[in-house]
VEXZA-126247 format. One record per atom (N, C-alpha, C): residue number from 1; atom name; x, z, y. Coordinates in steps of 0.05 Angstrom, whole numbers, plus 5000, padded with zeros to 4 digits. Atoms other than C-alpha are relative to their C-alpha. Last residue first. Example, Ala and Ser with C-alpha at 12.3 -4.5 7.8 and 13.67 -1.06 7.14 Angstrom:
REM VEXZA-126247
<drenvo 2; N; <4984; 4999; 4976>>,
<drenvo 2; CA; <5273; 5143; 4979>>,
<drenvo 2; C; <4985; 5014; 5022>>,
<drenvo 1; N; <5018; 5000; 4976>>,
<drenvo 1; CA; <5246; 5156; 4910>>,
<drenvo 1; C; <5018; 5000; 5024>>,
This chain:
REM VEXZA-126247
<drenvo 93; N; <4971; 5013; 5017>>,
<drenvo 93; CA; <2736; 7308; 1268>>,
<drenvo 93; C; <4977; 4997; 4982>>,
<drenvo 92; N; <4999; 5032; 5011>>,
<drenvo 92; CA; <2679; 7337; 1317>>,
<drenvo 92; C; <5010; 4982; 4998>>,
<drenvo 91; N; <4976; 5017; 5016>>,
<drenvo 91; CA; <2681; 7408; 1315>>,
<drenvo 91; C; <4988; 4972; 4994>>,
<drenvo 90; N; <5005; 5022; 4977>>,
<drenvo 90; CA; <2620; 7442; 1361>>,
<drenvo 90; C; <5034; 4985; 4985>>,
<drenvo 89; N; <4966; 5014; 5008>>,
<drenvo 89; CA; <2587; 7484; 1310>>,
<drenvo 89; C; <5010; 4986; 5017>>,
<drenvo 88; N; <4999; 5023; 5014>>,
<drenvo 88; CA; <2531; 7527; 1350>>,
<drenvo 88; C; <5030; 4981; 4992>>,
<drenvo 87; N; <5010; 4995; 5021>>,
<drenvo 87; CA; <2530; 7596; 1379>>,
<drenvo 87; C; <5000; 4979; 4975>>,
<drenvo 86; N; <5025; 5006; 5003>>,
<drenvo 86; CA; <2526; 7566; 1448>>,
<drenvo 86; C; <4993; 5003; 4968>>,
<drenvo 85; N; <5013; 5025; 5024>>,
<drenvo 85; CA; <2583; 7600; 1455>>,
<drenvo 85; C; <4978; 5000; 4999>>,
<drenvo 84; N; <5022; 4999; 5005>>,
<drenvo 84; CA; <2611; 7651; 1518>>,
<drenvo 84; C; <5001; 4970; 4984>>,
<drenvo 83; N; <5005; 5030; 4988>>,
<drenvo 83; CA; <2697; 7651; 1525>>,
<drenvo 83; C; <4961; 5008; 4989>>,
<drenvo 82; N; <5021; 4998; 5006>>,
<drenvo 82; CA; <2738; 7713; 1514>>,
<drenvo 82; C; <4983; 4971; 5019>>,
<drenvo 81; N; <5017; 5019; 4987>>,
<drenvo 81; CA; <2810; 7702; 1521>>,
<drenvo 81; C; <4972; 5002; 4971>>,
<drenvo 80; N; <5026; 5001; 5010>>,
<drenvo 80; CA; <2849; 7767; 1486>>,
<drenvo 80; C; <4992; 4982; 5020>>,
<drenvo 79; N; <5018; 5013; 4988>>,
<drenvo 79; CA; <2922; 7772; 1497>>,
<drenvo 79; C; <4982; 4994; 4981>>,
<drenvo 78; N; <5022; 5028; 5007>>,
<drenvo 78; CA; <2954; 7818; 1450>>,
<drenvo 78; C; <4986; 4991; 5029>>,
<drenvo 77; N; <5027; 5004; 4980>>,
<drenvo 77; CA; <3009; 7867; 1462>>,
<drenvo 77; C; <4991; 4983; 4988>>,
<drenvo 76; N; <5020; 5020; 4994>>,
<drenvo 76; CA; <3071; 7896; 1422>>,
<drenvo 76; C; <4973; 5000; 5010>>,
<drenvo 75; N; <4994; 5011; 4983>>,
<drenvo 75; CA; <3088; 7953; 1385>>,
<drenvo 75; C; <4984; 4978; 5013>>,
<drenvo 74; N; <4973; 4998; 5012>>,
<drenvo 74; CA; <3048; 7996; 1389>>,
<drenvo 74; C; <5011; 4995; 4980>>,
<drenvo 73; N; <4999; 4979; 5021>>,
<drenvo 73; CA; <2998; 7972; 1433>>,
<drenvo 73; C; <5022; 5015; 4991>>,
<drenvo 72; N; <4973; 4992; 5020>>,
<drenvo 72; CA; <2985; 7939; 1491>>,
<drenvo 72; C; <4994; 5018; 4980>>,
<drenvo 71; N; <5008; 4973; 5015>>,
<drenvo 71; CA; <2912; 7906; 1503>>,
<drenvo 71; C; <5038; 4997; 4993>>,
<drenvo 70; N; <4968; 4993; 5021>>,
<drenvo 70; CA; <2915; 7848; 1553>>,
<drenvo 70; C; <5004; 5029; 4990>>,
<drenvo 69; N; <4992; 4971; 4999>>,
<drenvo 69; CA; <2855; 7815; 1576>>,
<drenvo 69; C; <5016; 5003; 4993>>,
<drenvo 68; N; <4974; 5001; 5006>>,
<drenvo 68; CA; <2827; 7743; 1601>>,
<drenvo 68; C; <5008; 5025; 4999>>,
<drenvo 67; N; <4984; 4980; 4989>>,
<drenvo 67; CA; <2755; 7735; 1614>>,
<drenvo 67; C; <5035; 4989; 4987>>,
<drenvo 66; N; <4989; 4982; 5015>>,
<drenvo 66; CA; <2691; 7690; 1601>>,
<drenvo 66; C; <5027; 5018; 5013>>,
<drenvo 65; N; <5028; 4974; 5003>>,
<drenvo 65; CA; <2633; 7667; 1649>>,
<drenvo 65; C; <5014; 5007; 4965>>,
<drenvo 64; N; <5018; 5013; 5022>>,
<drenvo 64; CA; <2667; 7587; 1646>>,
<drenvo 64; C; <4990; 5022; 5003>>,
<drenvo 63; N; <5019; 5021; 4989>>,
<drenvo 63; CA; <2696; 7609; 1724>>,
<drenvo 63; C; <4986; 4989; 4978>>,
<drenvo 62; N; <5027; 4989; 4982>>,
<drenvo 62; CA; <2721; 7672; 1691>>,
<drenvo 62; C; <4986; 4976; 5014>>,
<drenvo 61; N; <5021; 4988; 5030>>,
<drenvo 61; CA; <2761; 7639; 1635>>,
<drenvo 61; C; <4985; 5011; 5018>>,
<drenvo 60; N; <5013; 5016; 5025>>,
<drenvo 60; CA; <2798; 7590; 1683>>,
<drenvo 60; C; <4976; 5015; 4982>>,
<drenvo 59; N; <5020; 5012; 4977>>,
<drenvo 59; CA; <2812; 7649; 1737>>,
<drenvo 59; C; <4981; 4977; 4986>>,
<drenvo 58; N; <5021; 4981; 4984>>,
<drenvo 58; CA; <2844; 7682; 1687>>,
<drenvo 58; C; <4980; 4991; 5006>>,
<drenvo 57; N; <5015; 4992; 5031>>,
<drenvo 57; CA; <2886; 7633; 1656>>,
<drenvo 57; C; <4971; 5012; 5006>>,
<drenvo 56; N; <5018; 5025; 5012>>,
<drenvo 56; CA; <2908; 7616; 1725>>,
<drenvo 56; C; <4979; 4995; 4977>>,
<drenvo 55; N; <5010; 4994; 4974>>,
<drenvo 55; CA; <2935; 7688; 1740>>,
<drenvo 55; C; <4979; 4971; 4991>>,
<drenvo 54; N; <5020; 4977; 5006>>,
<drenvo 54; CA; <2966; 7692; 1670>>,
<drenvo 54; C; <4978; 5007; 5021>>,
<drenvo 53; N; <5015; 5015; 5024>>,
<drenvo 53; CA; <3003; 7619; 1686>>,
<drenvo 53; C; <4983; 5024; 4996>>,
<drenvo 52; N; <5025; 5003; 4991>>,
<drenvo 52; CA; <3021; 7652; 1763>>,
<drenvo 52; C; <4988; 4992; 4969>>,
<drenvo 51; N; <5025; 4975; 5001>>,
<drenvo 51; CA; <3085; 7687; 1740>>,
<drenvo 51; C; <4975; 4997; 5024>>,
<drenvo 50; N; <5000; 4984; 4977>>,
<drenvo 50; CA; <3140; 7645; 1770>>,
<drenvo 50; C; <4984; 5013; 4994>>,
<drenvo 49; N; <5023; 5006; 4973>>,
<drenvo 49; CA; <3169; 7620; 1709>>,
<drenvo 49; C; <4994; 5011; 5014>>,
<drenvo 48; N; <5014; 5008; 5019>>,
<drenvo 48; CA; <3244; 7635; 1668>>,
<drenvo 48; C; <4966; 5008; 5010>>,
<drenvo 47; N; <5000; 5035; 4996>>,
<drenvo 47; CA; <3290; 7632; 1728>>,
<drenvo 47; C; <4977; 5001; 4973>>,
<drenvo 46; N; <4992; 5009; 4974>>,
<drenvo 46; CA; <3311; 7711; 1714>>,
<drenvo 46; C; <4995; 4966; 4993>>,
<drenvo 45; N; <4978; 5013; 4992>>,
<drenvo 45; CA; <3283; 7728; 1644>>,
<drenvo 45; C; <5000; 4995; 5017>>,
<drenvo 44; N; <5007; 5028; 5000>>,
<drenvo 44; CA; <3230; 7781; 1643>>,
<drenvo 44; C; <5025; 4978; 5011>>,
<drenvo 43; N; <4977; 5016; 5018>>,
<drenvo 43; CA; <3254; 7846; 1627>>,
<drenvo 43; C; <4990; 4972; 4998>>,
<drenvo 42; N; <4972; 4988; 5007>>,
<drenvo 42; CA; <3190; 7878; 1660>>,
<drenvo 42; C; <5016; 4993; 4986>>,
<drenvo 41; N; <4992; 4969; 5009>>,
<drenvo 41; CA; <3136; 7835; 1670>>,
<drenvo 41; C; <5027; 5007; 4997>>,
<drenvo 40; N; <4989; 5002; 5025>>,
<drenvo 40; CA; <3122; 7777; 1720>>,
<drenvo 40; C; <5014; 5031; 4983>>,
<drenvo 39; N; <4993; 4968; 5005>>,
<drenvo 39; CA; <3080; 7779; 1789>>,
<drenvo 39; C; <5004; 4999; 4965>>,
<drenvo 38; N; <4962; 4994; 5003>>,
<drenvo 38; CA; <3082; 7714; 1818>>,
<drenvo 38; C; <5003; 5025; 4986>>,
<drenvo 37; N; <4992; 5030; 5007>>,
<drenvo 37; CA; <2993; 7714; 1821>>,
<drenvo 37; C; <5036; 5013; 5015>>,
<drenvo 36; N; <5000; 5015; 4972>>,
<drenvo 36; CA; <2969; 7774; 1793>>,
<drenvo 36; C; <5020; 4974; 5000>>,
<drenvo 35; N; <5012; 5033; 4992>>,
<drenvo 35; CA; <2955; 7779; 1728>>,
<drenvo 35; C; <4996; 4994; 5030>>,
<drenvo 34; N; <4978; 5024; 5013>>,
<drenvo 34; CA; <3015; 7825; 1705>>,
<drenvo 34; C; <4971; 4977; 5000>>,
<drenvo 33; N; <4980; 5010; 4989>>,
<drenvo 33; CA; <2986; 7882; 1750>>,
<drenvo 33; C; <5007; 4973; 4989>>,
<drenvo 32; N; <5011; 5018; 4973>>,
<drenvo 32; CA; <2929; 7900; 1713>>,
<drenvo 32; C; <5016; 4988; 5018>>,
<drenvo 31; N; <5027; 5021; 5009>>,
<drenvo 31; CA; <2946; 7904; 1642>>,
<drenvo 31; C; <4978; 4994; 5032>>,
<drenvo 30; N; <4993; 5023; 5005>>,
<drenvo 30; CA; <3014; 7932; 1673>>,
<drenvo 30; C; <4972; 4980; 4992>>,
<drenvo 29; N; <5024; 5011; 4983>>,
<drenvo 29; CA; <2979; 7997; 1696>>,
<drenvo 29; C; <5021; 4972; 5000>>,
<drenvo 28; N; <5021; 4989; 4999>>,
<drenvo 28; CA; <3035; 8034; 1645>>,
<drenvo 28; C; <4991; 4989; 5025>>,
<drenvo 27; N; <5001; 4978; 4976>>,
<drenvo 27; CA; <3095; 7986; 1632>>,
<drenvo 27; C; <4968; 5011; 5005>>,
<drenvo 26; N; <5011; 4996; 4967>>,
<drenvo 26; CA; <3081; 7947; 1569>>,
<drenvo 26; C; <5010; 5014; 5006>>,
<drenvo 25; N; <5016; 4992; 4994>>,
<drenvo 25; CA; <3113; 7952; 1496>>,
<drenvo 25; C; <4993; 4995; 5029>>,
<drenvo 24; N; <5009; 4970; 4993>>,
<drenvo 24; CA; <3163; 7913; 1471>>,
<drenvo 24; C; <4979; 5005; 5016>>,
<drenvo 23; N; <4989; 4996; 4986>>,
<drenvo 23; CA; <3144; 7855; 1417>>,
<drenvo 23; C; <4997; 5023; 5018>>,
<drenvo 22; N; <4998; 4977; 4994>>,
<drenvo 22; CA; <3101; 7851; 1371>>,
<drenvo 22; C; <5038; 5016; 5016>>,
<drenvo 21; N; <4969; 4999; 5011>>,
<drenvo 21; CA; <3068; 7798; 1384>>,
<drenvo 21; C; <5003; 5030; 4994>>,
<drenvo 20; N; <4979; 4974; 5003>>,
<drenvo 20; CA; <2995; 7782; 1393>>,
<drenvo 20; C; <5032; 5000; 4994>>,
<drenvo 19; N; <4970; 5000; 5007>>,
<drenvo 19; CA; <2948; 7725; 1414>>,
<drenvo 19; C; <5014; 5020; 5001>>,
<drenvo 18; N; <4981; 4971; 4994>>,
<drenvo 18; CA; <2870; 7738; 1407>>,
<drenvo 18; C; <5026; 4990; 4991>>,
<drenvo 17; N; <4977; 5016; 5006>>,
<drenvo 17; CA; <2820; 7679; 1413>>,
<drenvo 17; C; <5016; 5026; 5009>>,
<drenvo 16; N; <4979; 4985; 4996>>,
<drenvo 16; CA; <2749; 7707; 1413>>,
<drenvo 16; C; <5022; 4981; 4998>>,
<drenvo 15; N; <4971; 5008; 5011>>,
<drenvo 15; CA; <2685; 7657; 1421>>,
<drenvo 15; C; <5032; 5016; 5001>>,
<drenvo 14; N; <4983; 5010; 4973>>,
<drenvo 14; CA; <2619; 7681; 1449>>,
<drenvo 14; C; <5030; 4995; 4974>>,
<drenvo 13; N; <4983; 5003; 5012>>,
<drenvo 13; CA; <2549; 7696; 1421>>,
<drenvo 13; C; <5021; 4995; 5016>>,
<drenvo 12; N; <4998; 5032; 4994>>,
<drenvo 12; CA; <2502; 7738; 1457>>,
<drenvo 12; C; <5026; 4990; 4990>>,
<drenvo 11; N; <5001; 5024; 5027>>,
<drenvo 11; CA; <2489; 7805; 1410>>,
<drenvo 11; C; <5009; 4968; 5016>>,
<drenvo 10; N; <5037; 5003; 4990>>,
<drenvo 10; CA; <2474; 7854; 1475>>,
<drenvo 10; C; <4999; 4971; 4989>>,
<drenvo 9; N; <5016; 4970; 5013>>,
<drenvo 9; CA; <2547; 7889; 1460>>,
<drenvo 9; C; <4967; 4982; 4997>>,
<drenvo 8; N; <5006; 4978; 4975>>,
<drenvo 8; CA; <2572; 7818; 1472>>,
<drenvo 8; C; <4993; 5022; 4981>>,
<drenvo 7; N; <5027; 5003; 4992>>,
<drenvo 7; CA; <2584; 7774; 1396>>,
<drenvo 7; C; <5010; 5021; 5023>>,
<drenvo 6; N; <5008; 4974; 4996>>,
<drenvo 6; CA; <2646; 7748; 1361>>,
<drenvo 6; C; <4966; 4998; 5014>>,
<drenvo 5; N; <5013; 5002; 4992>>,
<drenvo 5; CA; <2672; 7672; 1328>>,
<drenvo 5; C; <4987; 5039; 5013>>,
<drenvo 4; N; <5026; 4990; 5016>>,
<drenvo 4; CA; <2736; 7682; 1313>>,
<drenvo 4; C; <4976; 4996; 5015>>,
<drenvo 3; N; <5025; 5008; 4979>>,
<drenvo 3; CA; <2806; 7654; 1335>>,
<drenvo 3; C; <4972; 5006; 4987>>,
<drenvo 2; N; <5018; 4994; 5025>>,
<drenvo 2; CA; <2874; 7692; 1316>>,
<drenvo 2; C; <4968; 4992; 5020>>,
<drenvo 1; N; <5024; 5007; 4985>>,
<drenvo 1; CA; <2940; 7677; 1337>>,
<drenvo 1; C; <4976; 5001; 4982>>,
């Protein structure tokens, strides 16, 4: 997992958070498919959830006016949650 501060093309600041594995690869038009709601990927364990948490995620990061993506690669994928920042520190420990 990897969390960074980034910027839009049009410099506004915003917050990355990228989780990767490398695990197997996607099915092709999976980065759209696998956020609907019940809809779970290929070799996915039988009884192991119903495939809405990527659907929820979603919906979560677009109602703050960020996103939820999924870049495969090879191997393995990354989720990317993009979130808008007010640019400013906001840790308070």
């Amino acid at each position: 997992m990897r969390i960074e501060p980034d910027a839009t093309p049009h410099g506004e600041p915003r917050l990355l958070v990228v989780i990767a594995d490398q695990g197997p690869r996607g099915s092709p038009g999976a980065e759209h498919r696998i956020f609907r709601r019940f809809s779970r990927g290929p070799g996915s364990p039988s009884g192991d959830g119903m495939g809405i948490g990527l659907s929820i995620a979603r919906g979560l990061a677009r109602t703050m006016g960020g996103d939820v993506t999924l870049r495969i690669g090879r191997p393995g994928a990354a989720f990317e949650l993009v979130l808008p920042s007010s640019g400013h520190d906001t840790d308070t420990a």
